[in-house]
PLY file of the C-alpha trace (Angstrom):
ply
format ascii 1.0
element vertex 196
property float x
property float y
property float z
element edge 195
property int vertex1
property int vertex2
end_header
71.98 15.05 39.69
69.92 13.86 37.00
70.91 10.28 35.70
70.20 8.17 32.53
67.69 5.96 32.94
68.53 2.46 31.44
66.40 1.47 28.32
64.48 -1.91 27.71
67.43 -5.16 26.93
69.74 -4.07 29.67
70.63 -7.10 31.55
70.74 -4.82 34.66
66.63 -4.78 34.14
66.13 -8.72 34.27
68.48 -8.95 37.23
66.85 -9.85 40.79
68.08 -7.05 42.84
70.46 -7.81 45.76
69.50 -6.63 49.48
71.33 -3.47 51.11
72.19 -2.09 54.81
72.59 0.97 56.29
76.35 0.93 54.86
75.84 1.21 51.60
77.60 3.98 49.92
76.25 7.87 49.71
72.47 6.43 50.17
70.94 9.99 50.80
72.46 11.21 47.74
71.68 8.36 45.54
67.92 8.87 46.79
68.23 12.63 46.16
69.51 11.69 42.82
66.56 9.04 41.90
64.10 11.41 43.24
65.34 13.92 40.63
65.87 11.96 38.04
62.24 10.45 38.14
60.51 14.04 37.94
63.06 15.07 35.18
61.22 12.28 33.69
57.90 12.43 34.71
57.72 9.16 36.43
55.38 8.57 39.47
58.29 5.74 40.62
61.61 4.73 39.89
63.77 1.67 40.80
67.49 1.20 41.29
67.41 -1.26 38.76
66.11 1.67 35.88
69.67 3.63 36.99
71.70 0.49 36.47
72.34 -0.75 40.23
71.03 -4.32 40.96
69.69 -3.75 44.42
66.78 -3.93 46.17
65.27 -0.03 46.32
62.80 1.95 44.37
61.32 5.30 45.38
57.64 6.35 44.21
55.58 9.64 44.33
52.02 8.89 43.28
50.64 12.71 43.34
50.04 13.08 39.72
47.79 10.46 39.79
45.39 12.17 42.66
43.99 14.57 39.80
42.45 11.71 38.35
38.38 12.62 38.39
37.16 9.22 38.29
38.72 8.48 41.93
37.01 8.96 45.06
38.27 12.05 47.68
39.38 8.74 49.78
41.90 7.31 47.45
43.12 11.46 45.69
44.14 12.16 49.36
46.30 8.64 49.86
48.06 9.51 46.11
48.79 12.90 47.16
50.58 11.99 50.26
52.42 9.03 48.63
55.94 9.79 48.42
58.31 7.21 49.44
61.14 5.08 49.86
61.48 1.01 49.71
64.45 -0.50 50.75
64.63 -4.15 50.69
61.36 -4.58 50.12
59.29 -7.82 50.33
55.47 -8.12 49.38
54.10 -10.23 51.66
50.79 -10.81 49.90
49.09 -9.36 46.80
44.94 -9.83 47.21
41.55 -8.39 45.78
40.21 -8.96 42.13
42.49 -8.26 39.26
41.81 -5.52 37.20
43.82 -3.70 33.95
45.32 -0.61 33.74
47.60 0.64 30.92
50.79 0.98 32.63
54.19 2.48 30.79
57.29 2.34 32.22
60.12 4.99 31.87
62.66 2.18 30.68
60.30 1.24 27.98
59.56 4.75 26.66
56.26 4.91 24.01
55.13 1.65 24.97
51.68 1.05 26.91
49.74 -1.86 27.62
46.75 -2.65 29.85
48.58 -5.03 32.85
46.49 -6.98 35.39
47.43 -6.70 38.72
45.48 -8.01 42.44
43.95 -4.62 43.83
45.51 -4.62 47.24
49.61 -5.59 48.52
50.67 -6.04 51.68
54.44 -4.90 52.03
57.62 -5.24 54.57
60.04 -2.41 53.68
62.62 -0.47 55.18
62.73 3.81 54.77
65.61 5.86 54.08
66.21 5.76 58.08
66.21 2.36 57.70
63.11 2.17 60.05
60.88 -0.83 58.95
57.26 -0.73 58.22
54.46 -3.40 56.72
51.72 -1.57 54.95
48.76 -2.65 52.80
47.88 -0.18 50.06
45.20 -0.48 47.33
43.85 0.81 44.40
46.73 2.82 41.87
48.59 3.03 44.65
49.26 -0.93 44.89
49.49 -0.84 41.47
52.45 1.94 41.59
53.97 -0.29 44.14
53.68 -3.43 42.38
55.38 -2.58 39.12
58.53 -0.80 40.92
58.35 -4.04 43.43
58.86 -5.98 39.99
61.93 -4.26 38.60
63.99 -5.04 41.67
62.65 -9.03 40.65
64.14 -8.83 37.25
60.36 -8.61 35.91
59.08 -5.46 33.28
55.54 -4.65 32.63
55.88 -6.26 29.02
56.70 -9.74 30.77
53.20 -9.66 32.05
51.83 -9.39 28.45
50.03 -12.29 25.88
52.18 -13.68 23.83
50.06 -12.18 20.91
50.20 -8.59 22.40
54.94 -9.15 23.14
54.65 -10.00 19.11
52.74 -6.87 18.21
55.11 -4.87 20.12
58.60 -6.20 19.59
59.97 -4.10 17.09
59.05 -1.05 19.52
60.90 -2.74 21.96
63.63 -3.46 19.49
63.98 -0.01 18.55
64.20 1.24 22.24
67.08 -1.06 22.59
69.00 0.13 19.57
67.89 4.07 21.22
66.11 4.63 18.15
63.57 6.60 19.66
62.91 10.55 20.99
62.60 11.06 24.64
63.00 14.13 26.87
64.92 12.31 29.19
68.45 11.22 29.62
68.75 7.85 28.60
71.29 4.46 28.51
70.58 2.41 25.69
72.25 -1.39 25.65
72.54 -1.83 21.63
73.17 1.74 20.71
76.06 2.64 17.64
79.01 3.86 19.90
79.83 7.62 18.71
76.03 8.64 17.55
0 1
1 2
2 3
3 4
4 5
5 6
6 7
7 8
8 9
9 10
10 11
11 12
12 13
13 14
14 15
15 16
16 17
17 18
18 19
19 20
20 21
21 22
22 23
23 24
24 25
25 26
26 27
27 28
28 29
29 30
30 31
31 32
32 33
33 34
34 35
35 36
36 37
37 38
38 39
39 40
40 41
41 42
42 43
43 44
44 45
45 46
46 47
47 48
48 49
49 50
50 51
51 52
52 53
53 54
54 55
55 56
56 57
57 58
58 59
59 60
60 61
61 62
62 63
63 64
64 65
65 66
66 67
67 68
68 69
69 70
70 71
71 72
72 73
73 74
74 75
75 76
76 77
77 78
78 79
79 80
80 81
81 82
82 83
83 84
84 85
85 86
86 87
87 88
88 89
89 90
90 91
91 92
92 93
93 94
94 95
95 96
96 97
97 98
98 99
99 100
100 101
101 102
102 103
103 104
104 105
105 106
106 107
107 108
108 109
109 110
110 111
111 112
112 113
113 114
114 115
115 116
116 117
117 118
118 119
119 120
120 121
121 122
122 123
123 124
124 125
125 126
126 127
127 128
128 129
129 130
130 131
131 132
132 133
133 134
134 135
135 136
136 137
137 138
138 139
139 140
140 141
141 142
142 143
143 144
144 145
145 146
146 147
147 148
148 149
149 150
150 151
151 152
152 153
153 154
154 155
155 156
156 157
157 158
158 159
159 160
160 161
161 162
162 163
163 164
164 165
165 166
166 167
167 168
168 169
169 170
170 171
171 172
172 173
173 174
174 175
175 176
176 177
177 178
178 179
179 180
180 181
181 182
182 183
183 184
184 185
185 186
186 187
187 188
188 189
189 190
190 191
191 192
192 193
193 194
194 195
């Protein structure tokens, strides 16, 4: 089932995600559900916190990026294969140089901004089996990583931003808020006129 993704000024998006066990409630379905809704939407990852639920999961599938022709064989065939689940997550340690990349986000529809992130994480997660794993990734794929790792910490993409570059784009985010904007995806927008 496809669900609306929550827009930009939902307090659900600034909210540090709570920690979940094998209990919690239809998980395979939820996951089948997130997974769906982030291709409805294009997205290359997707965290509970985008769906409204304050826990600590996001799911990614980094294959679109692997036709990128400025990216060595190397890295194509570690995007390609990148489809995953993070449960509880915890980055243990973020290294490398930092380097920009314009990163969107499908909360903050029509909005993109070079971000600087460290080029490699190290990260503890659980999978959908609830078998644990710590990984180090690199590249776009620490970068996919990273930005759904920061939605389940309350932080967005636009938090990372100058203060110059948050003026210049406020009434975007205003407007995103209110739903004043076209998307082709289903959408939850905090500020919208009940009964549009």
């Amino acid at each position: 089932m496809i669900l609306p993704i929550v827009a930009y000024g939902d307090p659900v998006l600034k909210k540090k995600g709570k920690k979940i066990d094998k209990t919690y409630p239809k998980l395979s379905e939820l996951l089948d559900n997130m997974f769906e809704t982030m291709y409805n939407a294009h997205g290359v990852g997707l965290a509970a916190p985008q769906i409204g639920l304050p826990i600590r999961l996001f799911i990614i599938d980094a294959e679109p990026f692997s036709d990128d022709d400025e990216l060595s064989e190397e890295e194509k065939q570690v995007l390609k294969g990148l489809k995953k689940v993070f449960i509880n997550p915890k980055i243990i340690e973020e290294t490398g140089e930092e380097w920009a990349f314009c990163e969107g986000c499908l909360s903050i529809p029509e909005v993109r901004e070079d971000v600087f992130r460290k080029e490699r994480v190290k990260i503890n997660y659980f999978d959908e089996n609830f078998k644990e794993y710590t990984d180090v990734y690199s590249g776009l794929a620490a970068r996919v990583i990273q930005h759904e790792y920061d939605h389940i910490e309350g932080i967005l993409f636009t938090d990372k931003l100058s203060s110059l570059k948050k003026r210049l784009i406020k009434g975007k985010l205003t407007n995103i808020s209110k739903g004043k904007i076209s998307q082709e995806y289903r959408m939850r927008f905090p500020l919208a006129k009940k009964g549009r």
